[in-house]
N, C-alpha and C positions, 0 to 999 in steps of 0.2 A: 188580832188574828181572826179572819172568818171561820166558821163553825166549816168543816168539811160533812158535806154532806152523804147520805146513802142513795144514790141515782134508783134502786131498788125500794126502797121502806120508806126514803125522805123525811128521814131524820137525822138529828148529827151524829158522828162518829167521832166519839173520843177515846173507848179505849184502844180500841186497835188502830190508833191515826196513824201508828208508823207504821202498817202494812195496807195504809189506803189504799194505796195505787195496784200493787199485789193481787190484793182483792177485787181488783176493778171497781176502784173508787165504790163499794159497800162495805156493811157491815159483815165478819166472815161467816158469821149465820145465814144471811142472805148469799154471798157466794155460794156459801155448801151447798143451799139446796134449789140454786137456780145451777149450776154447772158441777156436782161432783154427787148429787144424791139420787139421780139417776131418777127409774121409773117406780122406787121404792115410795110406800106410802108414805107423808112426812112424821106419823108417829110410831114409823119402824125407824131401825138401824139400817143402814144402807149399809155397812162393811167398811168405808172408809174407814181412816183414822180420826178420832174426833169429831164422828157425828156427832151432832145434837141430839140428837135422838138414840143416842144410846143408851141413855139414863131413864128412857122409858121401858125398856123391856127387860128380860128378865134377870137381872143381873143380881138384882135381892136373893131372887129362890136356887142361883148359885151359889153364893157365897151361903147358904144355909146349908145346901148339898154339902158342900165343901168341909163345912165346921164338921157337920156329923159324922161322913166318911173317915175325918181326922181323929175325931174323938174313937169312934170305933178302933182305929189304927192304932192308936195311943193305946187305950187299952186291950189290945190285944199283944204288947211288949213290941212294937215295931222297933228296930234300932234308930232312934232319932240321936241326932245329936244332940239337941236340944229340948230333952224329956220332958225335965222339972220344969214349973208354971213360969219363975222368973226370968229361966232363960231362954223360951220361950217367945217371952214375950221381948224381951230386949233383942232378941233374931227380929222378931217381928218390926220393932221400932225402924230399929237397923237397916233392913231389907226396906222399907218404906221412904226411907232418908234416902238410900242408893238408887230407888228405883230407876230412875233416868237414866242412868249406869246400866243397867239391867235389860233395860228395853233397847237402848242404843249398841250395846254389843251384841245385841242381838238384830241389827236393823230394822228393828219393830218402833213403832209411834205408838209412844205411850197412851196406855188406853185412855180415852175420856172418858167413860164411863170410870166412877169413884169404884161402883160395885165389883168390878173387875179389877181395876188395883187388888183392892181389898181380895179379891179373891186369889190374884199370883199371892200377896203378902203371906195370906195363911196357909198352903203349902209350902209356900220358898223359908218359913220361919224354923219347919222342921231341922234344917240345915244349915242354915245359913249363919256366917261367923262373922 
């Protein structure tokens, strides 16, 4: 089989070969940011789903936000379902396994950015059964 190549980058494409054509015979990094990343800088987030460049901005000093607000919440007796550290954290597992579930009944495309996973995970862990 020949190497399908990137008309963009001019190199082969193998993970994403079954959405070659899709992509306009590129890679879908190349796609994104030749037709969907707009006039955004390329080491911003453009708002897509699945930038590439999501993982550059600030998605760490969120999910820091997030812990501490929680911790605050936690100790001030918020009604959580899921108080004690274990269960807790098995919401947390749980919610993490479902996520896809989670974004799709919601008509949302699950974030690319890990930092924001992580960041619904540790609110939605509060509750979640």
């Amino acid at each position: 089989m020949t190497d399908l190549m990137c008309v963009r980058y001019q190199r082969s494409v193998r993970v994403g070969s079954k959405h070659y054509e899709v992509f306009e015979r590129m890679h879908y990094v190349c796609f994104h940011y030749e037709f969907e990343h707009g006039d955004a800088d390329v080491d911003e987030e453009c708002g897509a789903g699945g930038c590439p460049s999501a993982s550059l901005t600030g998605g760490r000093d969120r999910v820091i936000a997030t812990a501490k607000e929680l911790a605050i919440e936690a100790a001030s007796g918020a009604p959580w379902r899921n108080s004690e550290a274990h269960e807790y954290l098995e919401a947390f597992a749980a919610w993490l396994s479902d996520s896809g579930g989670y974004y799709a009944n919601r008509g949302r495309v699950a974030a690319g950015n890990g930092w924001d996973v992580v960041n619904d995970a540790l609110k939605a862990a509060t509750t979640y059964e």
